[in-house]
MIFI-228146 format. One line per 3 residues: number of its first residue (from 1); their letters; for each residue y negated, z negated, x negated of C-alpha. Coordinates in Angstrom, 3 decimals, padded with zeros to 6 digits. Each point is the difference from the previous one (the first is absolute). Layout:
BEGIN
NUM	a	Y,Z,X ~ ... .
# end
This chain:
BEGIN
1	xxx	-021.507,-007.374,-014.420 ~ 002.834,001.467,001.521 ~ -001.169,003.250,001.787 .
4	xxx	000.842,-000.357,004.597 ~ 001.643,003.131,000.209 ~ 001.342,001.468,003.513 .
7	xxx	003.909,000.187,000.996 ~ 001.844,003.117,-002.296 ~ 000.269,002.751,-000.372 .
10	xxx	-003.345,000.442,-002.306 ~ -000.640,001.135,-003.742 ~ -000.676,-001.843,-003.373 .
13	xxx	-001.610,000.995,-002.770 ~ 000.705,-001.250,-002.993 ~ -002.788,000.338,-002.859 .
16	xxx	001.692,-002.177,-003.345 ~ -002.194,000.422,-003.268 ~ -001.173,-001.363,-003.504 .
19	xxx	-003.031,-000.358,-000.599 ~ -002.322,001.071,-003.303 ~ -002.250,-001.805,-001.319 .
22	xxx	-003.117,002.130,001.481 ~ -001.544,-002.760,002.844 ~ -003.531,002.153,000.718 .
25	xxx	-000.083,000.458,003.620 ~ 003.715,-001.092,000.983 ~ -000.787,-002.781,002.320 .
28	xxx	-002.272,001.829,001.482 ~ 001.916,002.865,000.957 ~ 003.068,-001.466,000.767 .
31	xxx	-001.869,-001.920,002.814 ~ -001.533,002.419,001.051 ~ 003.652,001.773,000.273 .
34	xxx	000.724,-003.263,002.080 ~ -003.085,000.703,002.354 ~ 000.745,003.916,000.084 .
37	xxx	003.654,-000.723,000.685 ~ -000.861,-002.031,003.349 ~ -001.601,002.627,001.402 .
40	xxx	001.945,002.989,000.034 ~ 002.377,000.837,002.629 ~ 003.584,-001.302,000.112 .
43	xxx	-000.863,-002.678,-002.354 ~ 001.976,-003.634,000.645 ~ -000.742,-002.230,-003.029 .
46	xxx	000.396,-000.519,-003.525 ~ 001.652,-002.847,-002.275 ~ -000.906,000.060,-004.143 .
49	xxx	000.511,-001.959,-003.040 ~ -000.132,000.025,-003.585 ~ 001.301,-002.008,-003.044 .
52	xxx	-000.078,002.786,-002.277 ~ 001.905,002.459,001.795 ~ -001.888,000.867,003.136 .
55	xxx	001.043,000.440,003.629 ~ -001.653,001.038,002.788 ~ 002.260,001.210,003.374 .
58	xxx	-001.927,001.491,003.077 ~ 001.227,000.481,003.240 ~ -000.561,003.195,002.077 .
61	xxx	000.878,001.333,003.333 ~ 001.440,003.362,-000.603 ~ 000.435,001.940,-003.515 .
64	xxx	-002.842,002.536,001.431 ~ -002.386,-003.354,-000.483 ~ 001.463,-000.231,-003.221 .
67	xxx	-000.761,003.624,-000.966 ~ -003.670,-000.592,001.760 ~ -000.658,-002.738,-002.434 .
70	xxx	001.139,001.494,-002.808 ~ -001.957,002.775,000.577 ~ -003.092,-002.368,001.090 .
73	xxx	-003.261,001.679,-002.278 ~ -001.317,-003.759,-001.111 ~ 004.024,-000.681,-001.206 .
76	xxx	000.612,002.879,-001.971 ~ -002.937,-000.644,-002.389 ~ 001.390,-003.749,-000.260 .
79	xxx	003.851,001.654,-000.614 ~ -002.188,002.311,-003.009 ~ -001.823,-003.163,-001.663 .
82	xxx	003.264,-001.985,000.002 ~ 002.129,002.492,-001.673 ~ -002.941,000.408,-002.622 .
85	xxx	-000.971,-003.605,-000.031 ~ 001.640,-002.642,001.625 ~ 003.805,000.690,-000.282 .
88	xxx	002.376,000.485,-002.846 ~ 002.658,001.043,002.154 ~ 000.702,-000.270,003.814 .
91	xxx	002.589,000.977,002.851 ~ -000.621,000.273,003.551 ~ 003.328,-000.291,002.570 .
94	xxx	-000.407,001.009,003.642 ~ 002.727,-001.875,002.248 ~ 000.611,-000.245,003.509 .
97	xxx	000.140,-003.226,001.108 ~ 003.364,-000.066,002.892 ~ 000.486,-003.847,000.311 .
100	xxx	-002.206,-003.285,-000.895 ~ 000.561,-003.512,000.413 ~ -001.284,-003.147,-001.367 .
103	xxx	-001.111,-004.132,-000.406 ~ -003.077,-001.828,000.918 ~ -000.294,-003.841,-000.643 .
106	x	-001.303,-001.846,002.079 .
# end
């Protein structure tokens, strides 16, 4: 699903990774991530996919929401478990988002 996001300016952050072969407790987390996400301030959606490499880019307000989340107690022991666990390598972008445009069928 492609996430409604308001007119620019607003931030992106980009999270791309590779993923080990450890699968105890990912889902599980990473939803809850999902749920956490939603309910912080600033927050304006999220879009994600994987097909080996994995990308998931969530859409914030302001770059002090972005520093909130990061900082977010319930996030930091998921950031911990994936750099021991769940990810082989990974690099996270922060962009601000000036212009948008796009197509809808139908």
């Amino acid at each position: 699903m492609i996430a409604n996001t308001p007119s620019p300016p607003y931030y992106a952050v980009i999270f791309t990774n590779l993923r080990t072969d450890v699968d105890e407790g990912y889902a599980e987390t990473a939803q809850r991530m999902v749920e956490l996400a939603a309910q912080q301030p600033g927050y304006l959606g999220f879009e994600s996919t994987r097909d080996g490499l994995g990308i998931t880019v969530s859409y914030w307000e302001s770059l002090a929401a972005i520093r909130h989340w990061k900082q977010q107690a319930e996030h930091l022991v998921a950031q911990q478990k994936g750099r021991e666990m769940w990810y082989s390598a990974y690099k996270t972008r922060i962009c601000k988002v000036e212009r948008e445009y796009g197509f809808e069928k139908g």
